[in-house]
BAFI-99710 format. One record per residue (C-alpha): residue number from 1; x, y, z. Coordinates in Angstrom, 2 decimals, padded with zeros to 5 digits. Each point is the difference from the previous one (the first is absolute). Layout:
BEGIN
SITE  seq       c1       c2       c3
SITE  NUM        X        Y        Z
...
END
This chain:
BEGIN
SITE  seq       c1       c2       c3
SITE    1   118.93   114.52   119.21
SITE    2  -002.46  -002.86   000.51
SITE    3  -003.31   000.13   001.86
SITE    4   000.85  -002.17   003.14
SITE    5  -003.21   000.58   000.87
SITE    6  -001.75  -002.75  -002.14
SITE    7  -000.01  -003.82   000.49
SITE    8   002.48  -002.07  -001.88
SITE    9  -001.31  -001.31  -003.27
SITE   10  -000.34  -003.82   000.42
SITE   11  -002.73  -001.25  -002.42
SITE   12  -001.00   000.99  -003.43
SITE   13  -002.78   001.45   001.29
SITE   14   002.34   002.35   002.30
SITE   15   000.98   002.34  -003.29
SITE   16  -001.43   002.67  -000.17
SITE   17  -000.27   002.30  -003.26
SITE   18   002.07   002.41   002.08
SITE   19   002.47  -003.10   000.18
SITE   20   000.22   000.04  -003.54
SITE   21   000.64   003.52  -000.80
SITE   22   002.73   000.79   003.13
SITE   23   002.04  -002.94  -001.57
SITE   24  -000.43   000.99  -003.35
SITE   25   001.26   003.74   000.92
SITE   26   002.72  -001.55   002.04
SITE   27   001.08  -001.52  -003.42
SITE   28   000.10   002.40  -001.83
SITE   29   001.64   002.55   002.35
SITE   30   002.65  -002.68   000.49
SITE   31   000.50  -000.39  -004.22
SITE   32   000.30   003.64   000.23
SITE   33   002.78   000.28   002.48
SITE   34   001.83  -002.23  -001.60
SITE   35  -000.22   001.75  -003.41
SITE   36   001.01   003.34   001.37
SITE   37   002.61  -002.07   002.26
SITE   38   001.58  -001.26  -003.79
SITE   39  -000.73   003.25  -001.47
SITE   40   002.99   001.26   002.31
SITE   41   002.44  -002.70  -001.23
SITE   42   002.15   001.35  -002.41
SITE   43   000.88  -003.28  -002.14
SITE   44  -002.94   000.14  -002.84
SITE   45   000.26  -003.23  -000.79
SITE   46  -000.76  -000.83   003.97
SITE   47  -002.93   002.53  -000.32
SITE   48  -001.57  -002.22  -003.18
SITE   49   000.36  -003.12   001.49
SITE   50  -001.53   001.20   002.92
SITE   51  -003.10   002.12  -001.63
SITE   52  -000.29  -003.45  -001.84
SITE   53  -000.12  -002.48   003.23
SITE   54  -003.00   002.77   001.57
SITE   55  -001.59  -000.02  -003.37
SITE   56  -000.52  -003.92  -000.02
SITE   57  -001.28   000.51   003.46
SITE   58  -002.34   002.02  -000.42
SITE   59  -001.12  -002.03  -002.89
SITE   60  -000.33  -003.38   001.88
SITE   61  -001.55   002.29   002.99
SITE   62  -002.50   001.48  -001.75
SITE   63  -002.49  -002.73  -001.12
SITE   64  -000.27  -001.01   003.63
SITE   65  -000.09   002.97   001.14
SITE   66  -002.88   000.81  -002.31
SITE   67  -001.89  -003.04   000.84
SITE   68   000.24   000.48   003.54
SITE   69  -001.88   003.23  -001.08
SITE   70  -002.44  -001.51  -001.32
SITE   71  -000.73  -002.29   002.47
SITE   72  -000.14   002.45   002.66
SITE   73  -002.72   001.91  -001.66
SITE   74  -001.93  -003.26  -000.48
SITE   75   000.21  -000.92   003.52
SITE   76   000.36   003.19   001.85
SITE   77  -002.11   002.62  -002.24
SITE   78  -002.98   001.71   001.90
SITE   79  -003.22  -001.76  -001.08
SITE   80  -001.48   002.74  -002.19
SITE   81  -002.88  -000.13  -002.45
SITE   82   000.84  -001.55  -003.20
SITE   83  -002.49   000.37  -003.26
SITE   84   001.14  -003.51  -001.39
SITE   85   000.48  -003.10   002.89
SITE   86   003.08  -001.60   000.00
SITE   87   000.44  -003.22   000.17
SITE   88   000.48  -001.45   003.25
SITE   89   003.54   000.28   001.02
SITE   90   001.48  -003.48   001.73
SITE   91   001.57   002.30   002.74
SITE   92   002.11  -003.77   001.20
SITE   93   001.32   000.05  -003.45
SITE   94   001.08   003.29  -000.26
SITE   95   001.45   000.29   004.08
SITE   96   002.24  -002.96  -001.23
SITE   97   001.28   001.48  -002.82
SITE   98   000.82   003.22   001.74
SITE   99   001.75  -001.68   002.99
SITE  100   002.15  -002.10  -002.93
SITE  101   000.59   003.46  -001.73
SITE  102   000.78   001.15   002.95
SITE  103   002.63  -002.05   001.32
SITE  104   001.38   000.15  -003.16
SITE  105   000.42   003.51   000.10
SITE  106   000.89   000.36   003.65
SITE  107   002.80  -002.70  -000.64
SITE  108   001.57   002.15  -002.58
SITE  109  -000.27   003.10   001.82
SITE  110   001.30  -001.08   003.74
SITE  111   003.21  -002.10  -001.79
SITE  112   000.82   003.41  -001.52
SITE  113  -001.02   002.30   002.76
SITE  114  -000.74  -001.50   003.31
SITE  115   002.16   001.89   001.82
SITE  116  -001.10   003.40  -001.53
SITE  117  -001.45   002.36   002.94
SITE  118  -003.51   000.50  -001.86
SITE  119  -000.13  -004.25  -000.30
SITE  120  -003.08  -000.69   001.96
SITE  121   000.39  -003.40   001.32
SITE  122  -003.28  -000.72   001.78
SITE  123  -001.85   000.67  -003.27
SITE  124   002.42  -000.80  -002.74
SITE  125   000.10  -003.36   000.84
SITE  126  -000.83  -003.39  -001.97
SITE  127  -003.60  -001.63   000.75
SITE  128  -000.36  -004.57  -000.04
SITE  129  -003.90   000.60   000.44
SITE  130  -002.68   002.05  -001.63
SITE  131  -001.36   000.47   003.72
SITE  132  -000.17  -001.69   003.20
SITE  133  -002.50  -002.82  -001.00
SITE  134   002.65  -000.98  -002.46
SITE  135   002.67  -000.44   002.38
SITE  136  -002.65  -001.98   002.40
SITE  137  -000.47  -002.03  -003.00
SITE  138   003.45  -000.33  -001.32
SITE  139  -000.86   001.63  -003.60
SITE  140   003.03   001.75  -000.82
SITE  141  -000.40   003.11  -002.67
END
């Protein structure tokens, strides 16, 4: 069930690595169910087209999915000691790419699932600004 406890997500700068990972398990719990759910159809051919519809999902889910990853760790990691600096990180760049990412995620996910009981609407939501200077500016994502 989702935290109603936390604000609703309404800039790019809103997600939160948590963000990331709750949708991500919400996915995949919902690719699940619907596996097992054709697992219990008894038509095979049903069952194949099926395994092969959540297969191509998960295929065109998981490159965002891992590059939401990645960005999270980039821009939510704990500052800890590194042997080698990094180069500096453009943290505008990479808030705008996650908030496109994003959306494009969350789009697919609430047309499929919006309705589901563990769909959290206040933080599964699409973002137009990478945070509120941005909107104060008009400087969409």
């Amino acid at each position: 069930m989702p935290d109603m406890t936390r604000p609703a997500v309404r800039y790019a700068s809103d997600i939160t690595a948590e963000d990331v990972q709750e949708l991500k398990v919400f996915v995949d719990g919902r690719i699940r169910e619907a596996y097992e759910a054709s697992r219990n159809v008894g038509d095979y051919t049903w069952q194949s087209q099926i395994s092969a519809v959540l297969g191509l999902a998960g295929n065109l889910l998981r490159p965002l999915r891992q590059r939401l990853d990645e960005l999270s760790l980039m821009l939510f990691a704990e500052s800890e000691p590194v042997a080698v600096p990094s180069p500096a990180i453009d943290r505008e760049a990479l808030l705008d790419e996650l908030g496109r990412l994003w959306n494009r995620l969350v789009g697919l996910v609430r047309g499929s699932w919006s309705g589901h009981h563990a769909f959290d609407v206040l933080r599964w939501r699409e973002v137009k600004y990478r945070d509120p200077l941005g909107e104060v500016n008009q400087q969409p994502l």
